[in-house]
MILOBA-161179 format. One record per residue: residue in one letter; x, y, z of N, C-alpha, C, O in turn. Coordinates in pm, whole numbers. Layout:
<rs>
['A', [X, Y, Z], [X, Y, Z], [X, Y, Z], [X, Y, Z]]
...
</rs>
This chain:
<rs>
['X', [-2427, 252, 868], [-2313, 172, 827], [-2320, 145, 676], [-2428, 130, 619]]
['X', [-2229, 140, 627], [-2212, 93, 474], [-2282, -2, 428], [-2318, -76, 520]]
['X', [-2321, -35, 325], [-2348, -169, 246], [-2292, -263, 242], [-2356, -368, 246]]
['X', [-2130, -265, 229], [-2049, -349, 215], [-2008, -392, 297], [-1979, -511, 293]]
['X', [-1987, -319, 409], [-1932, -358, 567], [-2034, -462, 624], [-1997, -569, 674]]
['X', [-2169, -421, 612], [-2305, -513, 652], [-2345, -644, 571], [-2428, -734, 580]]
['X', [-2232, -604, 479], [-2299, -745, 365], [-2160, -854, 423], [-2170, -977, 418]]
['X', [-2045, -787, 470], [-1938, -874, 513], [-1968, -913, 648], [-1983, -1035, 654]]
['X', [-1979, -870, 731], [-2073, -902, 855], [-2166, -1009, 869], [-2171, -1094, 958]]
['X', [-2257, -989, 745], [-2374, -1093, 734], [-2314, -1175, 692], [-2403, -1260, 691]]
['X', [-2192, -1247, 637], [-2165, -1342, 565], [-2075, -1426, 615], [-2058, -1545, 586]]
['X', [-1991, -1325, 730], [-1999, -1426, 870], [-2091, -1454, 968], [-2063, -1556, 1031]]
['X', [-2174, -1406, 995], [-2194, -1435, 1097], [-2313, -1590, 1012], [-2346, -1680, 1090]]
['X', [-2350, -1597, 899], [-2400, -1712, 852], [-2292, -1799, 842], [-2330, -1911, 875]]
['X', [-2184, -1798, 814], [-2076, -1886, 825], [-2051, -1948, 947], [-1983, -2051, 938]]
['X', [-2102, -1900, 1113], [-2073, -1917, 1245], [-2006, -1862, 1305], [-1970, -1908, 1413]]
['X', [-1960, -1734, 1255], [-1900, -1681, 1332], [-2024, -1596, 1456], [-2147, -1589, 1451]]
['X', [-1934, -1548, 1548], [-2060, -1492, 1665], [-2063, -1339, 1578], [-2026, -1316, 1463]]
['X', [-2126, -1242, 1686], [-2186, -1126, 1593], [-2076, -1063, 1607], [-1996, -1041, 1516]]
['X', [-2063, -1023, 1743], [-1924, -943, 1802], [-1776, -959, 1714], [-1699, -864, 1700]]
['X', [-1750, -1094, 1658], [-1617, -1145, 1586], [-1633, -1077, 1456], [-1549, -998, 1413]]
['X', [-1745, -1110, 1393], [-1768, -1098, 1277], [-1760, -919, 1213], [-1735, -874, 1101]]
['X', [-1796, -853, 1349], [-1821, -729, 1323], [-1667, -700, 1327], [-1610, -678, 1220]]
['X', [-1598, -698, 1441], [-1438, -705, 1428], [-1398, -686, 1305], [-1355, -587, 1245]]
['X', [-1425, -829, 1267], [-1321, -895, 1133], [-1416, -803, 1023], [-1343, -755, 937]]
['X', [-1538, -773, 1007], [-1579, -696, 914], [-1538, -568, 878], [-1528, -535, 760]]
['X', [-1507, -468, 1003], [-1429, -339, 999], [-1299, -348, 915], [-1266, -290, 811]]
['X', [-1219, -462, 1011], [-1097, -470, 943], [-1096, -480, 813], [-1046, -395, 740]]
['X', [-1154, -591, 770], [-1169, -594, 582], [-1249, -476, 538], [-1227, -451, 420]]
['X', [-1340, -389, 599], [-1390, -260, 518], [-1289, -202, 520], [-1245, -159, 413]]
['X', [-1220, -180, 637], [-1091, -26, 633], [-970, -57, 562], [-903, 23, 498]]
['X', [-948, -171, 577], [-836, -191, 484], [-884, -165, 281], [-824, -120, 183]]
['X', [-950, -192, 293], [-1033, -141, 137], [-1066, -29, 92], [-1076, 10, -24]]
['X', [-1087, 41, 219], [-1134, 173, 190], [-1084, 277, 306], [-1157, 345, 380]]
['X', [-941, 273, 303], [-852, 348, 384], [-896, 500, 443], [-887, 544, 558]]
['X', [-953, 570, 310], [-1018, 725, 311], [-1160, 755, 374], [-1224, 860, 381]]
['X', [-1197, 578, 435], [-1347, 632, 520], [-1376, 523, 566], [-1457, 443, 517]]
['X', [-1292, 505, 698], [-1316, 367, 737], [-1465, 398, 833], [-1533, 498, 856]]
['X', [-1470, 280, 863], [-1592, 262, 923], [-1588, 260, 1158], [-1670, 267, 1249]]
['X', [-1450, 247, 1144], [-1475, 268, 1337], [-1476, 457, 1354], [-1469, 549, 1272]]
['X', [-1485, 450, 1481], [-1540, 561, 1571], [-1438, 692, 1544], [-1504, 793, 1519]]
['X', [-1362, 703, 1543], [-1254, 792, 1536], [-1169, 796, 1358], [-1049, 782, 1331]]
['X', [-1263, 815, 1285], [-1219, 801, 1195], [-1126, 963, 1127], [-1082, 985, 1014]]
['X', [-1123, 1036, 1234], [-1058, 1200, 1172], [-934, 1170, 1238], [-859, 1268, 1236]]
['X', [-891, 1084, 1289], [-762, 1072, 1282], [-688, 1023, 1181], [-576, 1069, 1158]]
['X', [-761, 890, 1081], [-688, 816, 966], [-753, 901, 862], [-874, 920, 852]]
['X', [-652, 952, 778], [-712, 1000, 672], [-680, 954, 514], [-696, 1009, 405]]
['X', [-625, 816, 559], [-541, 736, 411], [-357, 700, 474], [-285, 722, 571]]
['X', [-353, 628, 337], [-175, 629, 387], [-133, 691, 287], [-211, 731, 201]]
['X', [32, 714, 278], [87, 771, 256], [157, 717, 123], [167, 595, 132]]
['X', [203, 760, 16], [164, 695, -97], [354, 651, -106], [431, 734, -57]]
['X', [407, 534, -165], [533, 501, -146], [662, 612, -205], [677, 647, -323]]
['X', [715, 638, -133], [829, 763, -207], [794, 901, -131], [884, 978, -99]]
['X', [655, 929, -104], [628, 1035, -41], [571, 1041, 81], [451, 1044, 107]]
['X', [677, 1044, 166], [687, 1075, 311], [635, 1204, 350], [695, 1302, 306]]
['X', [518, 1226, 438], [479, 1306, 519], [560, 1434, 558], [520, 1484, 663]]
['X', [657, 1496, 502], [787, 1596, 520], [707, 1714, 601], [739, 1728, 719]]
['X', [618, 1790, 554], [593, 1922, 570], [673, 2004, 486], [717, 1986, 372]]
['X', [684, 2112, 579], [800, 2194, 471], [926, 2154, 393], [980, 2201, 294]]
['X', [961, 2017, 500], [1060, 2010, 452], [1083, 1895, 344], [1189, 1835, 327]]
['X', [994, 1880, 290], [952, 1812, 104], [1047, 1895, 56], [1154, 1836, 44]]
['X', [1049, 1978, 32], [1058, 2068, -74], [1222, 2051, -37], [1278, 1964, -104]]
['X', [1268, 2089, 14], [1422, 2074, 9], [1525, 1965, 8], [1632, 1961, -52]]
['X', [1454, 1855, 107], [1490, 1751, 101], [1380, 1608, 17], [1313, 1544, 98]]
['X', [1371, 1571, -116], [1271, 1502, -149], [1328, 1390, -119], [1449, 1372, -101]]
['X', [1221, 1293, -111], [1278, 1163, -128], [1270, 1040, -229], [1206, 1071, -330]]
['X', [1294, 973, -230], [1356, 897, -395], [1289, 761, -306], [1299, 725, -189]]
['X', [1205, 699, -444], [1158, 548, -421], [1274, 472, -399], [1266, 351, -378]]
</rs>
């Protein structure tokens, strides 16, 4: 596991949170930070988002673009 994910983890669960919550809420704040390598199990499905204006098209970018 990351450094950062384990250092957010540890800093609830000294705060009171239980381990199980903390780990939860720790993923969430790693992946949201670091979109391109989150930290749960299935991570080859998310591979980032999609940057604003440029929609996922495929081929069809190219003919039809789209405008912010």
């Amino acid at each position: 596991m990351p450094r950062q994910y384990e250092a957010i983890r540890d800093r609830m669960v000294a705060k009171g949170k239980s381990y199980d919550d903390a780990q939860a809420s720790a993923a969430a704040i790693y992946n949201s930070r670091h979109p391109n390598s989150p930290v749960t199990g299935n991570s080859d499905k998310r591979k980032g988002k999609a940057k604003r204006g440029q929609a996922k098209l495929g081929s069809l970018g190219a003919r039809y673009p789209t405008f912010p």
